[in-house]
N, C-alpha and C positions, 0 to 999 in steps of 0.2 A: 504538703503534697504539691505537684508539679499541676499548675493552672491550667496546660494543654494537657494534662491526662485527664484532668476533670474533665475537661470540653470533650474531649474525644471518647470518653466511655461515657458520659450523658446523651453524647453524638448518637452512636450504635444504639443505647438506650431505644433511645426517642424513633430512629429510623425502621425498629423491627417491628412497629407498628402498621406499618403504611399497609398496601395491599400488595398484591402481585402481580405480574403480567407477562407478557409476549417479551422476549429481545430482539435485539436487532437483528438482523436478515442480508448475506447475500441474494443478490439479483443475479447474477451471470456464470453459470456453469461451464466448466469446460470438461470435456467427456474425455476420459484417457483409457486407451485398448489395452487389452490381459495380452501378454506374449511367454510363451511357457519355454520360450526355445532361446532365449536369449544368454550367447554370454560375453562377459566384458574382452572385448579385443580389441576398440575402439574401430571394430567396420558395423556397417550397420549392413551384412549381407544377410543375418541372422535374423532381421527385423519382421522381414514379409512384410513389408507393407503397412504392420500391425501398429498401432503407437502416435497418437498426434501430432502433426509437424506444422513449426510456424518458422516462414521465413522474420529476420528483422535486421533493417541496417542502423547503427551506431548514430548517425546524424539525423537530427531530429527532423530538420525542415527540406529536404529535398534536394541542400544546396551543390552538396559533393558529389563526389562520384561513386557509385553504387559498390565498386569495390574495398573501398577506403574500410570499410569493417560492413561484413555479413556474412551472418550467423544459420545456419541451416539448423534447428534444434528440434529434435524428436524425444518424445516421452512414452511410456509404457509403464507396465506395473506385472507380477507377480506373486507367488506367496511368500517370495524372497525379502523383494523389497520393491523400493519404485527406481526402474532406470530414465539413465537421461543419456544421448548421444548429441553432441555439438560439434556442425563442421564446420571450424572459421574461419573464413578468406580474411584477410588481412595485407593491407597493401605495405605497411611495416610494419614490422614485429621486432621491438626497440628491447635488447637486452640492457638492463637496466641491475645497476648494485643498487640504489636505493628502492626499497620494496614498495613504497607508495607508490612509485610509478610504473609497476608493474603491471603487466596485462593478468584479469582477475575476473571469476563466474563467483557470487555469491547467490546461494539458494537458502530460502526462506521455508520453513515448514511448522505447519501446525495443523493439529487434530481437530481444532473448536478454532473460530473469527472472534474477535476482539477483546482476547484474553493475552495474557504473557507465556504461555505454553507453545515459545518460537524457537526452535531450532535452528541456527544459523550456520550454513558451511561455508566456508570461505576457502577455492581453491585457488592457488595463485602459483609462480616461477614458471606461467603458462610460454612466456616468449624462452623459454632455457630448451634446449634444444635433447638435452639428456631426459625422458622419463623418470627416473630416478629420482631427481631434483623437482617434482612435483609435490606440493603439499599442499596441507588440508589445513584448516584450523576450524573447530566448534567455537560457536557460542549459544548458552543457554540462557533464554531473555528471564526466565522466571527463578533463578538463581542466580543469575548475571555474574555464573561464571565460564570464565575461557577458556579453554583446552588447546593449546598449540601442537601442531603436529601429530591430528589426532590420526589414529589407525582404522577409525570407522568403516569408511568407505574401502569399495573397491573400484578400481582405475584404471585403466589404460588412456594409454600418450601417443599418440604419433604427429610428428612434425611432419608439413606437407608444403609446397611449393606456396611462399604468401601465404602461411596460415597455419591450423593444426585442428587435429579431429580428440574429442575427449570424450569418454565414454565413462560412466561410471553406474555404480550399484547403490544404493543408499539403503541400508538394513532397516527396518521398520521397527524393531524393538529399540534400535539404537534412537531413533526421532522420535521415539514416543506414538507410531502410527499405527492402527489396527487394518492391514490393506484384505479388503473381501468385497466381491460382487456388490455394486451398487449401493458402497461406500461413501464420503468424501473425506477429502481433505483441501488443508487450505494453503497455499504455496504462490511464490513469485521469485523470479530470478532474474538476478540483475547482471548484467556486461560492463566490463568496464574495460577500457582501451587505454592502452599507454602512449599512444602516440595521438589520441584526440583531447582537443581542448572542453571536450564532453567532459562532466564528471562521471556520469553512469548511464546506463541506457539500458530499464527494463525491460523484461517479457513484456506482461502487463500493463506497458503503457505509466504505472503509478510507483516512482523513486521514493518513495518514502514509508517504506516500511519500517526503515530505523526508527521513525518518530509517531507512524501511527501504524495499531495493531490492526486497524481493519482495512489497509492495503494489501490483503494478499488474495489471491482467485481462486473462488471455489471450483475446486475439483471432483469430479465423480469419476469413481473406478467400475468398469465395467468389463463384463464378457465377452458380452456381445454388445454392442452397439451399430446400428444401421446411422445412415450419414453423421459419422459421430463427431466429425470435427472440420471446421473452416480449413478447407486448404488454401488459402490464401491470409498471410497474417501483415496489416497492413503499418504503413507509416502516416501517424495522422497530427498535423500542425494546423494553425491559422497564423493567418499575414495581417489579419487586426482583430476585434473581439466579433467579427461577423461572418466571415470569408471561412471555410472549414476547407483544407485540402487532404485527400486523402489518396495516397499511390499504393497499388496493388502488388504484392511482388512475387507472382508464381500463374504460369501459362497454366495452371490445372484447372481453374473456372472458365478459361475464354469458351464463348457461345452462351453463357449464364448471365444471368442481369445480377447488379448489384440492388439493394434496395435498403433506404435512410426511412427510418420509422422516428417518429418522436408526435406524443399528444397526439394521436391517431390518422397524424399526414402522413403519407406514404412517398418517395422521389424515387424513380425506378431509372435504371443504367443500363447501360449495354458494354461488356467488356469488351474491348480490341485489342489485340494484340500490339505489342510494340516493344521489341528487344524484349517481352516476358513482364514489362508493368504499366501498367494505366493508372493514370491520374486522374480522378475523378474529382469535383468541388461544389460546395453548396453553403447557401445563405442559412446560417441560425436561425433566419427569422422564418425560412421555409418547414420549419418545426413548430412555428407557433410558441414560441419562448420556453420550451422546453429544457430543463435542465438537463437532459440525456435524450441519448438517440441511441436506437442501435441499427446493428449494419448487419445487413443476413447476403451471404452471396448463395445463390443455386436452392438446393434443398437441406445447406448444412443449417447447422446450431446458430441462432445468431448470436454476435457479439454485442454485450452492453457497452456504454461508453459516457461520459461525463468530460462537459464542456469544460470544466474548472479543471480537467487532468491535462488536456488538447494544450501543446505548449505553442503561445505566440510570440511572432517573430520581433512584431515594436518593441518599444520602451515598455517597462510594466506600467500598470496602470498606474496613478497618482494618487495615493490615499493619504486619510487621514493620520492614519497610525501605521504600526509597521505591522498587523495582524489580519491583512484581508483574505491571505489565502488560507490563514487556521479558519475565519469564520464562513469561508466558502466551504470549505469542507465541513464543517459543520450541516450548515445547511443540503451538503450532499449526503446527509446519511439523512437527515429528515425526509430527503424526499424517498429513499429507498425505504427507511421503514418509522413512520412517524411516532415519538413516545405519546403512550395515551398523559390525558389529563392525569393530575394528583401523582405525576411522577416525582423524583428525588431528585431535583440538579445541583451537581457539584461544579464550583467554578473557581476561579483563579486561577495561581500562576502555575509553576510547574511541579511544585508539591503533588497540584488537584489534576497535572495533565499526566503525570505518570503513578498515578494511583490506578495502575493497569486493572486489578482485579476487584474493584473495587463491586462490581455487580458481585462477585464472588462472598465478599466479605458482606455484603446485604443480601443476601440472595431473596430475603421475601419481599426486598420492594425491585422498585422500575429505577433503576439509576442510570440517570444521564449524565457522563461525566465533559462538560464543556472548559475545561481549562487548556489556556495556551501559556506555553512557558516564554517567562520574561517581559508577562505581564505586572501592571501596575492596579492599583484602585479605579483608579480615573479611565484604565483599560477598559475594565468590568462595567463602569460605570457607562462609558462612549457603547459598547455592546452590547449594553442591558436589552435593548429590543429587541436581539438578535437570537441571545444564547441563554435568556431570561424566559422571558413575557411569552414567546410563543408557545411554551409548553403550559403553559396552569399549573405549574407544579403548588405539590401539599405543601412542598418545604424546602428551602434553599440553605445549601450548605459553603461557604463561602470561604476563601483563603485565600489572601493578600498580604500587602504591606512590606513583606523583606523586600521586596525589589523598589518600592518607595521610599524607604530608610535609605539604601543602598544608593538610591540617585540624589541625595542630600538633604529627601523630604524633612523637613520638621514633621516630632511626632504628633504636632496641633494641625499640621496641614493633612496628614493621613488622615487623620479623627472625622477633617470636615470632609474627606474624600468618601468615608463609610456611610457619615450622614447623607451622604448624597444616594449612596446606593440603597440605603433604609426607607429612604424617603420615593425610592421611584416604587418600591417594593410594595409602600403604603398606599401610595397612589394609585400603581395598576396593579397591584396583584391583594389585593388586603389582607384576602385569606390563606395568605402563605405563611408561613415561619420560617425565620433564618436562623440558622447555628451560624457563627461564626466561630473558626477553629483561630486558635491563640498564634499571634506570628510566633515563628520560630527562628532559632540562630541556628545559620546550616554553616558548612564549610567558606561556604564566597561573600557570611554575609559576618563571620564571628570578630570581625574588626571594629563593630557597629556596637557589639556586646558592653555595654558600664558596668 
């Protein structure tokens, strides 16, 4: 019988013992309005008003010209489905045969946060000047299968002077979404420009949804909502790991203060006017080393926000290894919702980081899943402090080694690699237990197979 099926039904064994607890948690709501009167023709005169709108320009740090790509984007919702209208100025709209360089809106959706139950749209031939020639493509994260040129959606096109307006319907049975009063869900939507040297430029602020599932913004569906959403959706970089800039891009707050909350400091602003955006700026360290801050303008919803998302303009920083930003994010879900003691963590390489539902396949314990893909032992071993030891977990579940074979480890050099991880385990954590799951030979490593 196969050594890794032993390990792995001993694994499951062993783990539905543990206890049970709380999961992880968004922090930051965005409120989205009920419109009964909406239909796709790609105006938004049907709208009333109704429906959240966030301005957002393409370029991250402030440098271009505000024309160069911005997006007018409004949301709503229905018994229908959930709509979305985007007006996009665009200073060229680069028609393109090769599709990768296409101008392209991809939206993200899911019912539940940090599961594989994502709905992926991908519309694009957005710079084609025929409607017609507009298409869709599904992807479904928890099948990981493709749909090209799906007929889901409903759409409307029109091209418009430097730009184009899109309007669309997304059926709710089709995404798998339940839409009713004081609902959520959980969504992000990315832009992406054929004529910028940007790769993407979310909603959200957070690109990386392809590689973690708990990048997407919870949503609440509502009736009625009173100050239900930020009219002003901002562009927010730093110029080094201290400096925070953040420009406003919509005259509907002026006469309103802005205001920067983090560890219970408060920075309060005054908005002025100026061509319709104001720059405002603050030290990190006027938070009190807070890992988040959020930004409230007027009497809306405030926005949450997280230092490790805020893109800086230097050099990146100088690390030891190449995995600073997986273990930043890591530590950004620690602080939104911390695993209690005598949790499950799973760790290594990418096996353990796209084991998406793995809360799912244990559901009576607390699993932590901490792997970053194209990790090594000695990875594990450099982050043990990190993505280990702070949890107290009952039992540590571990997977390595193919990417150490892979980079021409001798199998005696992994061995003293494991011993190293055994041994900090013994040291600071005693009363853990480790499974270690059996390497396996995948597609990128069956060259290595004797």
């Amino acid at each position: 019988m196969n050594k890794a099926f032993i390990v792995l039904c001993t694994l499951i064994v062993t783990l539905l013992g543990c206890s049970r607890n709380r999961p992880l948690h968004n922090l930051n709501d965005v409120v989205i309005g009920y419109n009964s009167t909406i239909a796709v023709d790609a105006s938004d005169d049907d709208w009333n008003a109704i429906g959240c709108s966030y301005w957002f320009l393409m370029d991250k740090y402030g440098e271009t010209d505000d024309q160069d790509f911005c997006a007018r984007v409004k949301l709503s919702w229905n018994e229908k489905g959930l709509f979305m209208i985007a007006d996009v100025t665009d200073n060229t709209l680069i028609d393109k045969t090769d599709k990768k360089q296409d101008d392209r809106i991809e939206i993200f959706l899911s019912p539940e946060l940090g599961t594989s139950r994502i709905i992926q749209y991908i519309i694009s031939n957005l710079n084609n000047s025929d409607s017609a020639k507009l298409k869709v493509d599904r992807y479904d994260f928890s099948t990981n299968e493709p749909t090209q040129n799906s007929n889901e959606l409903v759409t409307a096109f029109k091209k418009k002077d430097r730009g184009y307006i899109l309007e669309l319907m997304i059926p709710a049975d089709k995404a798998n979404l339940k839409l009713a009063d004081s609902s959520s869900l959980f969504m992000n939507i990315v832009f992406k420009d054929a004529d910028s040297n940007i790769k993407s430029y979310p909603l959200f602020i957070n690109d990386n949804t392809y590689n973690c599932l708990f990048h997407l913004q919870q949503s609440k569906l509502m009736k009625r909502s009173e100050n239900s959403q930020i009219a002003v959706s901002p562009r927010i970089w730093m110029k080094n790991s201290d400096s925070v800039f953040i420009k406003l891009l919509s005259n509907d707050c002026i006469n309103d203060s802005v205001r920067i909350i983090g560890n219970g400091n408060e920075i309060a602003y005054s908005l002025t006017e100026a061509d319709g955006y104001t720059t405002i700026s603050f030290s990190r360290a006027m938070v009190d080393g807070s890992p988040i801050f959020e930004l409230k303008t007027g009497y809306s919803i405030p926005r949450l926000y997280c230092f490790r998302d805020i893109p800086v303009m230097p050099v990146k920083r100088i690390s030891a290894t190449n995995f600073e930003d997986d273990i930043e994010l890591f530590e950004e879900y620690d602080h939104m919702s911390f695993p209690p003691a005598g949790c499950v963590v799973f760790t290594g390489s990418s096996s353990i980081r796209l084991w998406r539902d793995v809360q799912k396949d244990f559901p009576d314990v607390i699993c932590v899943n901490r792997g970053f893909g194209g990790s090594t032992t000695s990875d594990v071993v450099y982050y043990f402090s990190r993505i280990v030891k702070p949890y107290k977990p009952s039992k540590i579940v571990l997977f390595t080694g193919s990417n150490d074979l892979n980079r021409k480890m001798k199998p005696e050099e992994v061995v003293q690699e494991y011993k190293k991880f055994l041994d900090s385990v013994k040291i600071q954590l005693p009363q853990a237990e480790v499974l270690v799951l059996s390497v396996k030979i995948s597609v990128t490593t069956k060259k290595l197979q004797h």
